[in-house]
N, C-alpha and C positions, 0 to 999 in steps of 0.2 A: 504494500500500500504506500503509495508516494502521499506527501504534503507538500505542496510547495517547492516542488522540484524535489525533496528531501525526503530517504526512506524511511519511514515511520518504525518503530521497532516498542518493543516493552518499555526501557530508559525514557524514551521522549513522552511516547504515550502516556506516561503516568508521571511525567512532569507535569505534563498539558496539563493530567484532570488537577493536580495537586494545586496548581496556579491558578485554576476555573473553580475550585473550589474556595481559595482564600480572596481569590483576587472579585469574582462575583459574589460571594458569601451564600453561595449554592450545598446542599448536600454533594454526596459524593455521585450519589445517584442521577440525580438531577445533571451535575456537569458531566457527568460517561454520558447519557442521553443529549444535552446540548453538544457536547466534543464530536459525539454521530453523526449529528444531524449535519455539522458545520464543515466535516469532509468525508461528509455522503459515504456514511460506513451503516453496517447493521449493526445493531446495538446487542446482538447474537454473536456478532465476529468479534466483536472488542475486549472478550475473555482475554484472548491470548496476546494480546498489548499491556496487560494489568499487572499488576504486581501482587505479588503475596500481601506487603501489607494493606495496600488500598482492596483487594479481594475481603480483607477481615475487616475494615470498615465498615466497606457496603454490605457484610454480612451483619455486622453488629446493628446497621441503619436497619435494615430489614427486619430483627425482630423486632428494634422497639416499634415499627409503624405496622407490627403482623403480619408481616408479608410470610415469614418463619417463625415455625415454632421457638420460643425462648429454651435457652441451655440453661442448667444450673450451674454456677461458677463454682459449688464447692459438690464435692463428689456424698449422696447420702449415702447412710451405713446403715 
């Protein structure tokens, strides 16, 4: 996937969202979906641009708004 002349890869890609998220004051979710739309990607394809840690973001985002079941953070016995 090019940008700008420029091959898009994981590092820039998750620059991009990191910078659309502070610099817009967007979730993380929200900027992966505006970063899509802005060079006409599926929002399906942009997995594998993501980083492990923005991947546990948008997972943490996700349960608080339900999109996913909540995990317990302490293990019960």
């Amino acid at each position: 996937m090019k940008l700008d002349g420029l091959m898009l890869n994981k590092k820039k890609f998750s620059k991009m969202v990191e910078d659309t998220v502070f610099g817009k004051r967007l979730s993380y979710i929200d900027a992966i979906v505006h970063l899509c739309e802005t060079v006409n990607m599926e929002v399906e394809d942009c997995r594998k641009f993501l980083s492990p840690s923005i991947l546990s973001k948008i997972e943490h985002e996700a349960e608080q708004l339900n999109f996913l079941p909540k995990r317990n953070s302490l293990p019960l016995e």
